[in-house]
C-alpha positions in Angstrom: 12.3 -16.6 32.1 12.5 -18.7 28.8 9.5 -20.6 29.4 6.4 -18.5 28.9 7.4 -17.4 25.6 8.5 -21.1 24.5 5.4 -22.4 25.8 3.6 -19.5 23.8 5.0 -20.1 20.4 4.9 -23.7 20.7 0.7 -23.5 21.5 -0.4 -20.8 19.4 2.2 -20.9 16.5 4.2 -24.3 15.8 0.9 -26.7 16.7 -1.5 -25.1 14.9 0.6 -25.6 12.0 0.0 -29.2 11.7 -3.6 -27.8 10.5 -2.2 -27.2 7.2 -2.5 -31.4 6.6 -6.3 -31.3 5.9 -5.2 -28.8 2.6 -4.1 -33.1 1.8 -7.9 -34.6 3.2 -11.1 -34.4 2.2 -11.3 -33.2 5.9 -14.5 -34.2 8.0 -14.8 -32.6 11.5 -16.3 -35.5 13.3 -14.0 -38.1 11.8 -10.6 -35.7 12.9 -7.2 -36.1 11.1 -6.9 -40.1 11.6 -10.3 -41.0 9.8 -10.6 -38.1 7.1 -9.6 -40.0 3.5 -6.1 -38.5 2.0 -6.5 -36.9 -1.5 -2.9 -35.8 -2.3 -3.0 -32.4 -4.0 -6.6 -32.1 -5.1 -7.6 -29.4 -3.6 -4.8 -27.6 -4.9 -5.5 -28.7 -8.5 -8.9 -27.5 -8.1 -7.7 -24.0 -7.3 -5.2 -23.4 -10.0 -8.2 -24.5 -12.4 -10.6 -22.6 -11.3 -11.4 -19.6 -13.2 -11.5 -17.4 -10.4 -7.8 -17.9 -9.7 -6.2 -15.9 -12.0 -8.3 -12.9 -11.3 -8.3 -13.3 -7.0 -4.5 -13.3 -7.7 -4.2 -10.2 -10.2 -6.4 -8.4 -7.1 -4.1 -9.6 -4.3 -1.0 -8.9 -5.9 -1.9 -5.7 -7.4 -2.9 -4.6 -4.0 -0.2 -6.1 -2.2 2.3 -3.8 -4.8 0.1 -0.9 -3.8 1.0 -1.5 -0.4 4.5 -2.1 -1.1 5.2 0.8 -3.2 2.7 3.5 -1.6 2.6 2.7 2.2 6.0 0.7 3.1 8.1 3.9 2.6 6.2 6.5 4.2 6.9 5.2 8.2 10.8 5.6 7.2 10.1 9.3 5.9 7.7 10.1 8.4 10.6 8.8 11.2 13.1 10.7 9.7 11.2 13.6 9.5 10.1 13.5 13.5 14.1 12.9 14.0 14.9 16.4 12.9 12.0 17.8 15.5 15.0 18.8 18.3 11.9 20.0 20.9 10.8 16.6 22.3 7.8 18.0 24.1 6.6 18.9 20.7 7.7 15.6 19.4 6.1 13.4 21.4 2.7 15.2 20.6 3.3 14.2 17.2 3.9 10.9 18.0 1.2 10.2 20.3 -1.7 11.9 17.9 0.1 9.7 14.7 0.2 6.7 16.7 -3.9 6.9 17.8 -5.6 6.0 14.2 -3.4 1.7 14.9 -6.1 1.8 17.9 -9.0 2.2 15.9 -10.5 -1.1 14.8 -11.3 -1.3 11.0 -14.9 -1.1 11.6 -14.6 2.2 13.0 -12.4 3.4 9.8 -14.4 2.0 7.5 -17.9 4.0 9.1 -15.2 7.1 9.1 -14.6 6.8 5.3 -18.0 6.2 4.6 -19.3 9.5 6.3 -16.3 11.5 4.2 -16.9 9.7 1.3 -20.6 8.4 0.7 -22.1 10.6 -2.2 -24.8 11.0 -0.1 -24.1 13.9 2.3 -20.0 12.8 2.4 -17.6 15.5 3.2 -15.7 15.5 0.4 -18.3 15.2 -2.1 -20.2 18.1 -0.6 -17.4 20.1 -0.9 -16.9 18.8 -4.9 -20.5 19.6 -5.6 -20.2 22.7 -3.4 -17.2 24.0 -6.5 -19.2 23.0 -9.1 -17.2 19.5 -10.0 -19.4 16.6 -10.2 -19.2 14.4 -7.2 -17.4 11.1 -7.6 -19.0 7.3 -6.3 -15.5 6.5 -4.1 -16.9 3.7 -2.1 -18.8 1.6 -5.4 -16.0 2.3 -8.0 -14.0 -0.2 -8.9 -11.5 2.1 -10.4 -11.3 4.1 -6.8 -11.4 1.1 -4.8 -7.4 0.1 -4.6 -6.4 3.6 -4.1 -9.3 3.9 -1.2 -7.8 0.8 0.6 -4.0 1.9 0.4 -5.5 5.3 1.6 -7.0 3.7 4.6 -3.9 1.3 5.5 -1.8 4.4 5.4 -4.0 6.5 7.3 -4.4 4.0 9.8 -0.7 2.5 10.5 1.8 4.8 8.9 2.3 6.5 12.4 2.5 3.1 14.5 5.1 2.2 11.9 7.6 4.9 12.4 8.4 3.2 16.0 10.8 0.9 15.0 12.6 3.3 12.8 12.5 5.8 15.5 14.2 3.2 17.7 16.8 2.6 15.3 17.6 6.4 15.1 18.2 6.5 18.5 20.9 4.3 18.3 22.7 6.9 16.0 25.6 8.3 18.0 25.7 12.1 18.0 29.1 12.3 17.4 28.9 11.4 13.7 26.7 14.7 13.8 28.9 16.5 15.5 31.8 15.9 13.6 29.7 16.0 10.4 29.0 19.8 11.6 33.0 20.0 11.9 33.1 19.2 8.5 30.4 21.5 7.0 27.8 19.0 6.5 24.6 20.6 6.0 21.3 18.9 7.6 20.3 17.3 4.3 24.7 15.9 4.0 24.0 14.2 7.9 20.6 12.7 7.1 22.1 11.2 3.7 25.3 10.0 4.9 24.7 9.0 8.3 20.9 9.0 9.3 20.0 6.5 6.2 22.8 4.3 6.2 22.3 3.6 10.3 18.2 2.3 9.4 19.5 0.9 6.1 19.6 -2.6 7.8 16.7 -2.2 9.3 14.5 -1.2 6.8 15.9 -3.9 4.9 15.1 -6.5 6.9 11.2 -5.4 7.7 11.4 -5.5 4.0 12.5 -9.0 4.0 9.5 -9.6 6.5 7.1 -8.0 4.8 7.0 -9.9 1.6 6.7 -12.9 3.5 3.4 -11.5 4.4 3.2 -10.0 0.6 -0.4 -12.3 -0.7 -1.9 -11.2 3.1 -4.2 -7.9 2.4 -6.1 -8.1 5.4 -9.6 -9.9 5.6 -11.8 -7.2 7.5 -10.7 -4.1 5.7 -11.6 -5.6 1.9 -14.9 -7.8 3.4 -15.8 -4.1 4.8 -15.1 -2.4 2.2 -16.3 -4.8 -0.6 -19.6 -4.2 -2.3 -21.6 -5.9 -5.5 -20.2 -2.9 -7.1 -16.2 -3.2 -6.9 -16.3 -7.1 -6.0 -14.6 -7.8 -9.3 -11.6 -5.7 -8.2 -12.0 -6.4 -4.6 -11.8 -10.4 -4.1 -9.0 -11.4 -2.7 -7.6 -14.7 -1.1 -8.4 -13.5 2.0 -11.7 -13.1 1.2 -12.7 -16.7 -0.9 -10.8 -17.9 2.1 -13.8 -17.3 4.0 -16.4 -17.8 1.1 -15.4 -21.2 0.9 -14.3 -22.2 4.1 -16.6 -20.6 6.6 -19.8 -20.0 4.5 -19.5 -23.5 2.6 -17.7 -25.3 4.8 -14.9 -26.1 2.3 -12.2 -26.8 5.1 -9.7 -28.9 3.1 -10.1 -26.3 0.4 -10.0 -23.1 2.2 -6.9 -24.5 4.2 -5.2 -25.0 0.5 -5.5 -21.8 -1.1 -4.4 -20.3 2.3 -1.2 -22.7 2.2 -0.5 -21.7 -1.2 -0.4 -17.8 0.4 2.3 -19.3 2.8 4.2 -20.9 0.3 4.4 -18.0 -2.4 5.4 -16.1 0.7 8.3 -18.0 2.2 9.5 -18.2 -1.0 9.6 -14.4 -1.5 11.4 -14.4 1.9 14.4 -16.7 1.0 14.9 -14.5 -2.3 15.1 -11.1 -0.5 17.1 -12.6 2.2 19.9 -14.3 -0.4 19.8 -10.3 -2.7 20.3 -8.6 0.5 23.3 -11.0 1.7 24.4 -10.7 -2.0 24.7 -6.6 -1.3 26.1 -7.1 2.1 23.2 -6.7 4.3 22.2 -9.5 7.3 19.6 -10.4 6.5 17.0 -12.1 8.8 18.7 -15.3 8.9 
């Protein structure tokens, strides 16, 4: 039973790892890994010294801390919330319309924003212009254009998120509620002292998980998204990942600046996972 899902991580996730050893090659495809010349740490000295660095990293982190502080906690309220809906019928209608906008590919959300948004005819700006407030340019400010991709990310997957949290919940055994109601506890006394503290490890650790992922923003939703207008906020690693690698065939280079991504977040992994075993949580490992 073990064996599809061994052979599956060994193909598609430990093998492709050895790909990161051409971030130490001035990499030619038709010479492979033996005959492409070794370079040590080049490619990475090039990258910390280029100009763009400082400011593709101010726009990945600041949008990664966006993410972080504006989208991570909204599944856990949004769970909680569907936890105190006692008609499941009800409830799963919830769910199920919540959980539709994860299906929809970021092409599709993109065109959606555009039609709400575009001062041309948008929703929302007709309706600005229609009270006599000046309509706003959402999709080629670059003071908009952070807030307008956290807004998408949590339109699009704060619904699918709740699962997990929902399935924690349901682990919760209803007699800690019942003798909580014994006791006088109010609604808002059982979610604080018994609802919280039984997802407490689990958010925790999808915490933990999530900064090792903190430097990822997602390629297609800021390449979509980006215009000559916002590009100065809106490059990211993801995206000079591709402008280098793909577009100028920069392969060596490309697979640097996306190692460095891996490093910065293991190591953010490691840290959480020591301060949550240093306040008594698990951790992941």
């Amino acid at each position: 039973m073990l064996l599809p899902g061994v052979a599956f991580f060994i193909v598609f996730k430990y093998v492709p790892m050895w790909g990161v050893l051409i971030s130490f090659q001035n990499y030619q495809p038709f010479l492979g890994f033996g005959g492409s010349d070794w370079v040590g740490l080049k490619h990475f000295d090039r990258f910390f010294s280029e100009p763009a660095f400082w400011t593709l990293f101010r726009n990945t982190f600041l949008l990664a801390v966006y993410n972080l502080i504006f989208f991570f906690p909204l599944p856990i309220v949004l769970a909680l919330m569907l936890n105190e809906i006692r008609l499941q019928a009800y409830k799963r209608v919830i769910q199920t319309i919540i959980y539709i906008p994860h299906f929809v590919s970021w092409v599709v959300v993109v065109g959606i924003a555009y039609l709400f948004f575009t001062t041309e005819g948008g929703l929302v700006n007709e309706w600005l212009a229609s009270v006599g407030l000046e309509k706003i340019s959402f999709l080629l400010s670059a003071d908009w254009f952070r807030t307008f991709i956290t807004g998408q990310v949590i339109w699009k997957d704060t619904g699918w998120g709740t699962i997990i949290f929902l399935a924690a919940l349901a682990g919760v055994d209803p007699q800690l509620y019942e003798a909580a109601k014994m006791d006088g506890a109010n609604r808002l006394r059982q979610l604080w002292h018994i609802t919280l503290p039984a997802v407490r490890s689990t958010i925790v650790i999808l915490l933990i998980l999530r900064l090792g992922h903190f430097l990822d923003t997602g390629f297609e939703q800021i390449f979509l998204n980006m215009n000559a207008m916002n590009r100065e906020v809106a490059e990211v690693f993801d995206t000079y990942v591709y402008s280098v690698g793909i577009q100028s065939g920069q392969f060596s280079y490309s697979t640097a600046v996306g190692l460095f991504k891996s490093v910065v977040g293991l190591v953010l992994v490691v840290a959480a996972n020591r301060l949550a075993k240093r306040f008594g949580e698990e951790g992941v490992y």
